[in-house]
N, C-alpha and C positions, 0 to 999 in steps of 0.2 A: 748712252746707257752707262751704266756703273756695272764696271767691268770688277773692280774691287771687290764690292762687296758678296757677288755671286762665286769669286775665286778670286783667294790673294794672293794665290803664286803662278797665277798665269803665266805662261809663257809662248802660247802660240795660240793664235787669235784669228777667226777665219769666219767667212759666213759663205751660206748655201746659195747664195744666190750671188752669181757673179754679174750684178748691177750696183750691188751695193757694196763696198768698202769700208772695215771698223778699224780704227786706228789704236794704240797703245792706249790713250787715254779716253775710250769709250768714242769718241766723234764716233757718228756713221753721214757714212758722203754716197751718191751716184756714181758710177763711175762713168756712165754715160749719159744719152738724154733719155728722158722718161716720162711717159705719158703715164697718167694715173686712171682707169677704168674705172666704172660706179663701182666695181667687186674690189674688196681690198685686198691690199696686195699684203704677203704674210713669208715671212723667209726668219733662218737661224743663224746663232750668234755661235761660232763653237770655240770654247776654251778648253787646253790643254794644260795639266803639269805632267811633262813628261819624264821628269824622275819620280815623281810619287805614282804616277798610273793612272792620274786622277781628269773625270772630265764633267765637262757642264757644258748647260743649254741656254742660250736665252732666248723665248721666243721675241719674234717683233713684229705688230700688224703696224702696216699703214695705210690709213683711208683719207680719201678726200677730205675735207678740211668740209663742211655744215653752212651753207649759203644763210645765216638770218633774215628772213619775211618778216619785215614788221606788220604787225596785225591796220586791218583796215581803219579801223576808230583812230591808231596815231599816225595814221599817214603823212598829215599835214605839217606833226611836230617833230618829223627826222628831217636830220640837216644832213647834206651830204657832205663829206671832207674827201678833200685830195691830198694823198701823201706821193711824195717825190721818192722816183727811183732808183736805189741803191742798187750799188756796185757789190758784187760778191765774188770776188776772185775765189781759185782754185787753190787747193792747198800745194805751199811752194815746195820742192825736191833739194836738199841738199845731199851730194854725195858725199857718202864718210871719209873721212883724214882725207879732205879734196888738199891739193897740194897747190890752191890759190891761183891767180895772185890776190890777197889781200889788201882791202876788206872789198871783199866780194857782194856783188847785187844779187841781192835775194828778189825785191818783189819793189813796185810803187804802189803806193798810194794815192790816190788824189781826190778833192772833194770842191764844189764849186761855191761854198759859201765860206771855208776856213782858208785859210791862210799857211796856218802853224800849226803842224801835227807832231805831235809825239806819242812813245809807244812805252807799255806794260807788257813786259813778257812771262809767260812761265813754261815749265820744262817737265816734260811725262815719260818719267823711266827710273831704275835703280835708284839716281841721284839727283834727283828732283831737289830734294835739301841744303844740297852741295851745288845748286845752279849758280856758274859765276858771272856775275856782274859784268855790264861791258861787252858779252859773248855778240847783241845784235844793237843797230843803232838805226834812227831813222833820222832822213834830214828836213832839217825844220819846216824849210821852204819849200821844196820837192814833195816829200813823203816816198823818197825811194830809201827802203830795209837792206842792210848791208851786214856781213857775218866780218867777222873781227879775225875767227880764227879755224882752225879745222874742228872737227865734233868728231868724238866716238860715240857710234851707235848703240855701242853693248850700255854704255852708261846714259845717255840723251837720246832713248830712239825718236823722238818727236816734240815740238814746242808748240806753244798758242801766242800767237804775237794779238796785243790788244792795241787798237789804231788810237788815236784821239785829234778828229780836226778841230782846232777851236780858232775863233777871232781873236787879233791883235787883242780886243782888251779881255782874253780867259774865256768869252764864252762859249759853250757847244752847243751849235745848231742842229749836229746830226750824233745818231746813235751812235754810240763807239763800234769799230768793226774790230772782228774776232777773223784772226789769221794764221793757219797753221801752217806749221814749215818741218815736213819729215824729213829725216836722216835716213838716205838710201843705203841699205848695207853695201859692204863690202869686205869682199873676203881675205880677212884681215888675222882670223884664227884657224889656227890648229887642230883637228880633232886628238881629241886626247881618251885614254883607257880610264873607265872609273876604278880598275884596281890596279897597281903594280902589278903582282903575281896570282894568275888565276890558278886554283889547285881542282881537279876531276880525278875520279876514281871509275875505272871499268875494270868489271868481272874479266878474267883470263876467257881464252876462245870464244869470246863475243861472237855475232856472225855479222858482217856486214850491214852498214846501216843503223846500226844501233848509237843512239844517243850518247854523248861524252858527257857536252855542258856546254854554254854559250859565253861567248868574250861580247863585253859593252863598251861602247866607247861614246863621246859625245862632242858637240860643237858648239861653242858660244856665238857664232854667228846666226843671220837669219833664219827664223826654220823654215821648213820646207822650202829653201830653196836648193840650188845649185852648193852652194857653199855650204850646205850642211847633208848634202845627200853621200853618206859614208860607202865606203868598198873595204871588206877584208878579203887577205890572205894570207896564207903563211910562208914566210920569209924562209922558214929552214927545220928541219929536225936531226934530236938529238936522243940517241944513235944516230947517224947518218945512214941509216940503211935503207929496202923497201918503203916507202910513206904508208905509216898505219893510219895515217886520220884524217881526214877531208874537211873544209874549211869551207863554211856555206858565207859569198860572198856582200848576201844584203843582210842576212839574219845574222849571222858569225856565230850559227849554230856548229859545235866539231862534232862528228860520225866520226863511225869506225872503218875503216876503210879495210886491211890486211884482214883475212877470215882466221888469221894462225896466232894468237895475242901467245905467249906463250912467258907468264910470269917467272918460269925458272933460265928462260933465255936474257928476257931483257924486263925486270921489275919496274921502268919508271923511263919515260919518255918526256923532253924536253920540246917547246916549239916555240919558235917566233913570230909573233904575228905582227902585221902591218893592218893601218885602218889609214883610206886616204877620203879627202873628198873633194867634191866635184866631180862624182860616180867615178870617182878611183879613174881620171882625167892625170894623164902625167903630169901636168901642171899646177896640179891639186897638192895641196897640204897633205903632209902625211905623218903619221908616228907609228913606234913600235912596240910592242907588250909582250907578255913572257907566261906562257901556259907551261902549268906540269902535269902530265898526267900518269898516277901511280896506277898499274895495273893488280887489281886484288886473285888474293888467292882462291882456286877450286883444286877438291881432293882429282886430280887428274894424273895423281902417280901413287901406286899401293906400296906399303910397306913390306922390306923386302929384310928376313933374319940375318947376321951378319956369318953367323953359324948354322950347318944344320945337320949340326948332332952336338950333342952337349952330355957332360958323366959328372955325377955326384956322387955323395956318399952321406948317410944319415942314420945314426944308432936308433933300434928298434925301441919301442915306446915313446921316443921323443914327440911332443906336442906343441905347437904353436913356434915354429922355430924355420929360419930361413936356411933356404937349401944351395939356391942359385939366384945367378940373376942373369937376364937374358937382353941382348943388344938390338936393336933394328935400324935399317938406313929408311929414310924415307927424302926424297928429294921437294916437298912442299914446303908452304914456308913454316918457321919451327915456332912452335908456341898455339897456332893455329888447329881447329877442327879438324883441318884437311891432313895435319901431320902427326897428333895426338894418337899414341897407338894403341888398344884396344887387347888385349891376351884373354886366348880363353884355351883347356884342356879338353882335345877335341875326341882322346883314345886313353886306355889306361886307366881312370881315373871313374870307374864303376862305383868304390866305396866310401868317392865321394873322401877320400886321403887325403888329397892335395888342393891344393889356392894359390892362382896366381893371380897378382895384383899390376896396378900400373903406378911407378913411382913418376910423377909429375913431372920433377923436376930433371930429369935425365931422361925419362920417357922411355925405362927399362922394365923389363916384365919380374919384378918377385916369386919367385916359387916356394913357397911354405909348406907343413907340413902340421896339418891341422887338426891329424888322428893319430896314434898312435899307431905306428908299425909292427908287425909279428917276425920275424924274423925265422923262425919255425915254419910258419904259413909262407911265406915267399921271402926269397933272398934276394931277390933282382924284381924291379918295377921297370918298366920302360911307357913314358908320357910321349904323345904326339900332340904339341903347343901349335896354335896357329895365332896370328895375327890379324886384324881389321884398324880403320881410321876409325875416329870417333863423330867424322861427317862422312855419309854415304861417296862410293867413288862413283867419279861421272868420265863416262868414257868420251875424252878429247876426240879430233880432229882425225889428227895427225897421230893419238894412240893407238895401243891394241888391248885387245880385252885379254884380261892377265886372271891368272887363279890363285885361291890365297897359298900365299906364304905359309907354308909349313919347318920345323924342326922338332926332331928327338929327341926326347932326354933319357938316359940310364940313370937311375938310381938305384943306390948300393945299399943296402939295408944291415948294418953290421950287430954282431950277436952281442947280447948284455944278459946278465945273469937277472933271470926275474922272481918275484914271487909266486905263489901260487895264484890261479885264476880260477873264480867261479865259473860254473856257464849251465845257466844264464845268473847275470850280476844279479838279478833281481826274479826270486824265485816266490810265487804264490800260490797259496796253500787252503783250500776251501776245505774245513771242518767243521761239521753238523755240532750244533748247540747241543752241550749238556752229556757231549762224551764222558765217557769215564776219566781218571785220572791215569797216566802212561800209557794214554793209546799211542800208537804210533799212528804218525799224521803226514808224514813224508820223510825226506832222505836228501841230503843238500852237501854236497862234496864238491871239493877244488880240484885240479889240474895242475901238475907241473908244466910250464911252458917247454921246459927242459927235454922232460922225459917222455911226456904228453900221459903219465898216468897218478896214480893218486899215493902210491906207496909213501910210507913217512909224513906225511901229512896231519897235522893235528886240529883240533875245531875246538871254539869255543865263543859265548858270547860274553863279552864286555859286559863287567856292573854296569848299573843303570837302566838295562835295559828290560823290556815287559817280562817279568817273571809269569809269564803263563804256557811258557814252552821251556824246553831244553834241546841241547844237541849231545849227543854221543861224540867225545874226544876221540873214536877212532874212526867209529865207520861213520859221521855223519848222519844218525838217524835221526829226526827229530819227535819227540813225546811231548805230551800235555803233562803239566805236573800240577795243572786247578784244571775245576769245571769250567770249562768253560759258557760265561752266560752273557749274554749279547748286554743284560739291564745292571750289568755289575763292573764298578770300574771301570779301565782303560777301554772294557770291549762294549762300550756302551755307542763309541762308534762303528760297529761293525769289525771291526778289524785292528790291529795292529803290528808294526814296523819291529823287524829286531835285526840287528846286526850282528855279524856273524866273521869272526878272525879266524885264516888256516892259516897257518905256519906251519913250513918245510922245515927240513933236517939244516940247514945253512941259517935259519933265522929268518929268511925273508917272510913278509905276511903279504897276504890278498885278503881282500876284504869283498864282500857279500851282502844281501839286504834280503831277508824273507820276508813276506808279506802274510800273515792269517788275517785270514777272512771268516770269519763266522756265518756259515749258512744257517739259517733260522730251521729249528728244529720241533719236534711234535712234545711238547713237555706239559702243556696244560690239557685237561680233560675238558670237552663241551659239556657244558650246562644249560638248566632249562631255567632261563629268568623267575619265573614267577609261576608257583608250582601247585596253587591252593587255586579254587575256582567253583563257580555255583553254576550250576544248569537247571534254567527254569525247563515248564512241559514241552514249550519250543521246539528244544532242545538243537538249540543253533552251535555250529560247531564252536568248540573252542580252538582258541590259534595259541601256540607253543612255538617262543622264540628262544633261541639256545644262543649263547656266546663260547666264544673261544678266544684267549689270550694269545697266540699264537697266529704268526704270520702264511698268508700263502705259500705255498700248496695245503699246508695243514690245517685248515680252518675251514670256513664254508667250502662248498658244500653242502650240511648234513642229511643222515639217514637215522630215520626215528625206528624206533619197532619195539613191540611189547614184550614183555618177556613171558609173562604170566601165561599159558596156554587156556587156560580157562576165562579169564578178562580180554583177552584177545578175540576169544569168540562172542564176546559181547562189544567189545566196542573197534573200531575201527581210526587210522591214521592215513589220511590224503598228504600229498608236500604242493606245498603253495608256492613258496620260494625257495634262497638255497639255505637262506635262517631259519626259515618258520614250517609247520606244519598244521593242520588240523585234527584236531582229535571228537569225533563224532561215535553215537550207540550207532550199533547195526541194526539195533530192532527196536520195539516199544519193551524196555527191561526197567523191572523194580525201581520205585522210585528210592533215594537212601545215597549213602557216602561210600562213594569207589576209589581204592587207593590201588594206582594202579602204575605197576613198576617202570618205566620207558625208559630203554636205550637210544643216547644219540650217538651217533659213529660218526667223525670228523674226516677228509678225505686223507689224514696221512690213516686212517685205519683206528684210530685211540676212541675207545669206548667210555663214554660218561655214563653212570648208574644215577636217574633221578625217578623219585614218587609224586606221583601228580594226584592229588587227594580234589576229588570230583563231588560238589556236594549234587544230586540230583535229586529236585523236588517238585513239587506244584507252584512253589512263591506266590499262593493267595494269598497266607499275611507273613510279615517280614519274620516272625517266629518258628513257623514252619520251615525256618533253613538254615538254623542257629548252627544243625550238625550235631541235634541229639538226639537221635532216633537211636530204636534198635538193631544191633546188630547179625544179619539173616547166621543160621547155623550152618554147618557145610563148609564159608566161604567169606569172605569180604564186604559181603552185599547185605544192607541193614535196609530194613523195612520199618518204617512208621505206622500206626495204627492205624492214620487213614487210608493206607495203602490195602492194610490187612481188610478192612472193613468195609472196603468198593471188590475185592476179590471176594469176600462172603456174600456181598447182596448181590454182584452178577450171579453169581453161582446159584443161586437161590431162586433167582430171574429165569435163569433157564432152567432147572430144575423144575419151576412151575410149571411152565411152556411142555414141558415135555412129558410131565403128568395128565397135565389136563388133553393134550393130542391124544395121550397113552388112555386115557379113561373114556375120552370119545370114542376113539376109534374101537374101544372093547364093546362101549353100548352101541354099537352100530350095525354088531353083530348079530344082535338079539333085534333089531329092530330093522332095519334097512339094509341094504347092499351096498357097499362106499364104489362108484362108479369109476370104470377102467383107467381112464386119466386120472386119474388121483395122485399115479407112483410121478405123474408128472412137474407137479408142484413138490414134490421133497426135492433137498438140498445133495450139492456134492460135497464131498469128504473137504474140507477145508478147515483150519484154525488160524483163518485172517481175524480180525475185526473190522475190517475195513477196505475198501478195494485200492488194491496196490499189488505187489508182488505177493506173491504164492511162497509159502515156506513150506517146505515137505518135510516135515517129520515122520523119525522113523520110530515115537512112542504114537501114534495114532496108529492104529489095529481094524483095517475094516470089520465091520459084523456080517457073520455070514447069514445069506436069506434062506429063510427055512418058509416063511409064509410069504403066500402071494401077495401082499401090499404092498410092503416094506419094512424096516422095524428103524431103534434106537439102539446106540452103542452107549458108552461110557468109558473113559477115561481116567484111571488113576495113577499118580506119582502124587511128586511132592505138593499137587493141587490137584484138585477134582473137577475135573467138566466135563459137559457132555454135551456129546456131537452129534446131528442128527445126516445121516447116511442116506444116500439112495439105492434103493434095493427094491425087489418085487414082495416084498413081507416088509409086517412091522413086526420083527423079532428082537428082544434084549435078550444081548448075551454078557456072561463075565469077561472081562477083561483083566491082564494081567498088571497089580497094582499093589507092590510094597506090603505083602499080608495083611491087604485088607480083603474085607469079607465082599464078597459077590451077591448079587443079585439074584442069582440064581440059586446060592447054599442060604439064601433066606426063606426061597420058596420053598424047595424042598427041603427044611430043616437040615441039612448039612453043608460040608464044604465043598461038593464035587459041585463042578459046574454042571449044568442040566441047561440043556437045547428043546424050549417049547417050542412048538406050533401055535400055541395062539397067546393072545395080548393081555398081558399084565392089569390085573385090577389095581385099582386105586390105592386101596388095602396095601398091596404087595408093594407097591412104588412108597408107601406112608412110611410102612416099617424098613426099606432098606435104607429112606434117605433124612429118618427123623436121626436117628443115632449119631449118623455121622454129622449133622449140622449141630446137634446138643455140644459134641466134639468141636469142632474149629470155634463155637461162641465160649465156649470154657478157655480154650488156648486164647481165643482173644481178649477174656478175663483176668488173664495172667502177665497182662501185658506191664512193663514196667510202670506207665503210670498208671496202673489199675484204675482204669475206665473203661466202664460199661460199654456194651457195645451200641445200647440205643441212644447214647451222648455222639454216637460218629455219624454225621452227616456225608452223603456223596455227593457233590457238587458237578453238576455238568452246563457247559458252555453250550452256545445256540451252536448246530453244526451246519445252519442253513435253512432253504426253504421245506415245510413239511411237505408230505404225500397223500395222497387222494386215499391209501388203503389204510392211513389213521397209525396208528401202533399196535405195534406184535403182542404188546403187553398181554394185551386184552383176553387171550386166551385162558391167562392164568383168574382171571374171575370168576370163572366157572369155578362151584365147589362141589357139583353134583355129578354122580359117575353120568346119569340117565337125560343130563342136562346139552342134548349134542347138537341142537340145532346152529351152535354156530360155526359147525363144518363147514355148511351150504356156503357160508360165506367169506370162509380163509383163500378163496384162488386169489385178488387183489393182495393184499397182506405178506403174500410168501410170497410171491412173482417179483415183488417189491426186493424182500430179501433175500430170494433168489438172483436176482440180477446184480444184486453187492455181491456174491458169493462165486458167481458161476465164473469159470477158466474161460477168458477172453485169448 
């Protein structure tokens, strides 16, 4: 096998099966006899380098050798051949630096058809290259192999002798034989240490057992044999004291042996060791090597103050300035985690005055002085300093558990003359925007540290600084001397800094820092954005959003409210949000342009005065809402003609309605009995138009009943209508109505009202209500565009599905008093209008 090329620094060569034997140069030999079974037989090659770590395998099968059958058809044309038997000696043993006599018999040779043999040698190890000449010889005639001289194995561990028999005249009749001739070790070397001086580090108080570091040593002779099988021990230690370290005697692995390692006793430990071999056999080679082993440091001893009580002295105000400085013994090693000392201020030291530090290189504690001292306020400070390492301490063996290091320090705080002191340095001052000019706005005064009171002391602020205050040079008080406004100058950010110098009766100064602050103040009035507005018949609310320049608290919010007592009863204000409101009629009121006064109130309380001009119309054409109508008299409220001209034709509407019931109900007297249920179908007192809420007015005047049917009322102010009542009679009485003429002073030629018993003829109803409509169509002739009143049309919108009992209208067709049969037929008709009318 090629042992080379699988590992080129082999050095120890072995296989798993001990029948077979592999030599330096790859030969593999039996080492016994050996039968081969049909299973093939299968074993391993194992190579070592055992200073690199390194290993390999080579497998190796060997099987019987494949009998050839020659096939039946050339039976006839295989020749059989006899080959003659050769000799195969075993490989021959030289023992290493054998001490002769020379030239020593190695081995014969002999063959029966040559004569003259001579031999080719080569040489498998180190110096294969370096093989010298002459080392083996065979004799001619014989063929017995002779060594010349001794052999070192480390350099020649094995050779291949090459035979050659040939006849007197050069020929060879037989193969060359191959002959190997091993070099038997012997123990001829030394083991020796692969370092001079081995260096290991263990932690202090290790516990027993614990790992040092291991010593190597090696052997140029045979491996795995006797001759290279090593023994350590240690020759000696240095201290010569207790033995700290155990010495493992096939591994030369060293433990800790002493459980008490104690770095500040003995830092470094010297040993001797010995490596022998022939299992450390006294007869065995031996040498000696040289271990050191430093013991490392652990914090196993706490620092201890060299003092514990220490006095200084340090002038009051003095800042950033050193006071003392403080010693420590600590027995670990110096430079080290475990001896690094650590200072802190464990008492005293509340206002945060003082700082101790650690100067490195002395590893003394600094005490500073980082605040300024009062000398007034305390004359004597006393610190309680403690000490720690900068590596946690571990409590040894052989220790005891100890508690920190403590000392005292007095400090003497000696008197200096100071200047005056504010208090506080920094004094802030919140003043509402837009004060007057010299309000006082605070009061800001120094302190003698001296005296501890203010006497003699004067104030003043430095040029330069915000000319929006002053102070009083005696008492400290300070004024505005501008408005102050948060969107002006310097106070645009809020606030501004001003410094402030006392000086005492001696000339010393203290110096001060005020702060104003501008709290945002109520200076703008709320307003209503957008103040014009048209209201179609809808009459969908309008929404009113006010602003305010002014910051919280003083801005939203708002509270709307009208001012006008008389427009207030007509129109009404809901709040939506805390900007906005709604502005909606309470009622169905005159169509026409409402200016109408509205306060908004802001939450600091600042009342805005705005007019919100309402135009309210029909908007059937976009002319009708220009905003030129006429103006109503009395008030603010302006009526347009077609406003005036749908108030005359209802009027007029029911005026019929109520003649013509009035003229039936007269002829029905003369002809028929109007039956018991009748008062059933009249109306109640109501001036809705429509079914919704009930408005109770207190110019409507029941009529009283004087006749068993029922009767009619009437209605006069600054409009005319008429209501029809339920009652047991149909009686018309006067009502009272702005000097105008009655009803009743028409009948009886005068102005006293008169209470009939029976029902008004046609006649009487003609002459009371021709005059007064001659009246309102003249006034509506007057109107500023002087238009006619039969050019005004009343427009009415579908209000839904109609009714089975037709229209009311109808009554008024009748023109004839005697004309009454369509009593019989009014119960559908009224029960209709009754049901819009009647109190749900």
């Amino acid at each position: 096998v090629d042992l080379k090329e699988c590992l080129q620094s082999a050095d120890f060569i072995s296989s798993s099966d001990e029948n077979f034997k592999v030599l330096e140069d790859g030969s593999v030999y039996t080492t016994s006899a050996l039968s081969l079974s049909a299973e093939k037989k299968t074993f391993t090659i194992l190579l070592k380098d055992i200073q690199e770590q390194v290993e390999k395998k080579i497998h190796v099968d060997l099987v019987e050798e494949e009998k050839k059958t020659p096939n039946t058809r050339h039976a006839r044309d295989t020749v059989l051949k006899r080959t003659k038997r050769r000799w195969g000696p075993i490989p021959s043993v030289m023992i290493e630096n054998s001490l002769g006599p020379f030239p020593l018999q190695i081995q014969q040779v002999q063959s029966d058809t040559a004569q003259n043999y001579t031999i080719y040698y080569s040489a498998s190890g180190p110096g294969i290259d370096q093989d010298p000449k002459g080392l083996f010889y065979i004799e001619r005639e014989t063929g017995n192999i002779f060594a010349t001289r001794a052999v070192d194995r480390e350099q020649y561990p094995s050779f291949q002798i090459i035979c050659f028999a040939t006849t007197p005249d050069g020929y060879s009749p037989e193969v060359p034989l191959v002959h190997t001739i091993r070099i038997e070790d012997d123990n001829d070397n030394a083991p020796y240490f692969t370092q001079d001086v081995f260096e290991f580090c263990v932690p202090e108080n290790s516990r027993p057992g614990v790992v040092v570091g291991k010593v190597i040593a090696e052997d140029r002779d045979e491996p795995y044999t006797l001759h290279t099988t090593l023994k350590y021990r240690i020759v000696s230690q240095t201290p010569p004291i207790t033995p700290a370290f155990s010495l493992h005697g096939d591994t030369g692995v060293i433990s800790v042996l002493l459980p008490q390692l104690d770095r500040e006793l003995v830092p470094s430990y010297t040993l001797l060791v010995e490596v022998r071999d022939m299992a450390g056999q006294p007869f065995g080679l031996c040498t000696t090597g040289t271990v050191v082993i430093k013991i490392e440091d652990t914090n196993d001893n706490a620092p201890t103050f060299k003092q514990l009580q220490y006095e200084t002295r340090v002038e009051e105000n003095r800042v950033n300035v050193e006071i003392l400085r403080i010693s420590v013994v600590d027995l670990d090693e110096p430079g080290s985690p475990g001896s690094g000392a650590v200072y802190e201020i464990i008492r005293g030291n509340d206002d945060q005055a003082f700082e101790i530090t650690t100067d490195k290189n002395t590893n003394e504690g600094i005490l500073c002085v980082v605040k300024g001292l009062d000398y007034e306020t305390a004359k004597q400070r006393i610190l309680v300093i403690g000490v720690n390492n900068e590596a946690p301490y571990l409590l040894a063996p052989h220790s005891q558990q100890l508690s920190q290091s403590t000392s005292s320090v007095t400090v003497h705080v000696l008197d200096v003359d100071e200047g005056p002191v504010f208090k506080p340095c920094l004094l802030r001052l919140d003043v509402k925007e837009c004060e007057d000019i010299g309000t006082a706005i605070g009061r800001y005064v120094a302190e003698d540290p001296e005296t501890g009171n203010s006497e003699g002391i004067r104030y003043r602020i430095p040029p330069g600084q915000c000319n929006w205050v002053n102070i009083d040079d005696k008492s400290g008080e300070i004024r505005t001397v501008r408005v102050l406004d948060r969107d002006i100058g310097e106070m645009r950010r809020g606030q501004c800094n001003v410094t402030v110098l006392a000086i005492d009766r001696n000339g010393k100064t203290g110096t001060g820092t005020i702060q104003v602050c501008i709290v945002p103040g109520n200076k703008n009035f709320p307003r209503i954005t957008q103040t014009d507005y048209i209201m179609c018949r809808d009459r969908k609310p309008i929404c009113l959003t006010a602003q305010d320049g002014d910051e919280a608290p003083y801005s939203a919010p708002f509270e709307y409210r009208i001012n006008d007592r008389r427009l207030a009863s007509m129109w009404k204000l809901t709040p939506h949000d805390d900007n906005s409101w709604y502005l909606s009629p309470k009622s169905d009121i005159p169509y026409g342009i409402y200016e109408i006064p509205v306060s908004v109130i802001d939450n600091g309380g600042k009342i805005g005065e705005n007019i919100v001009r309402v135009n309210l119309c029909d908007c059937v054409t976009p002319s009708e809402c220009d905003g030129r109508t006429r103006q109503l008299a009395g008030g603010n409220v302006t009526l347009g003609l077609w406003a005036i001209l749908a108030m005359i034709l209802g009027s007029l509407l029911l005026l019929l309605i109520l003649i013509t019931i009035c003229g039936c109900c007269g002829a029905g007297a003369m002809h028929r009995q109007v039956t018991d249920d009748c008062a059933n179908h009249n109306l109640i007192i109501s001036n809705t138009e429509a079914p919704g809420e009930e408005v109770m007015d207190h110019n409507i005047i029941p009529l009283q009943n004087t006749c068993d049917q029922g009767g009619y009322g009437v209605k006069t102010g600054e409009q005319q209508t008429f209501e029809m009542v339920k009652g047991r009679g149909h009686t018309l009485e006067s009502v009272k109505g702005g000097g105008h003429q009655t009803l009743g002073s028409v009948k009886e030629g005068g102005g006293q009202t008169m209470m009939d018993t029976c029902r008004y003829s046609y006649s009487e109803w003609h002459n009371f209500t021709h005059p007064r409509l001659g009246e309102k169509v003249h006034l509506c002739r007057q109107d500023e565009e002087q238009k006619h009143s039969e050019d005004y049309l009343l427009s009415y919108n579908y209000e839904g599905k109609g009714s089975l009992a037709g229209s009311v209208g109808c009554c008024s067709d009748q023109h004839e008093e005697e004309a009454l049969d369509f009593l019989d037929q009014l119960e559908p008709k009224f029960r209709t209008l009754a049901e819009t009318c009647i109190k749900r």
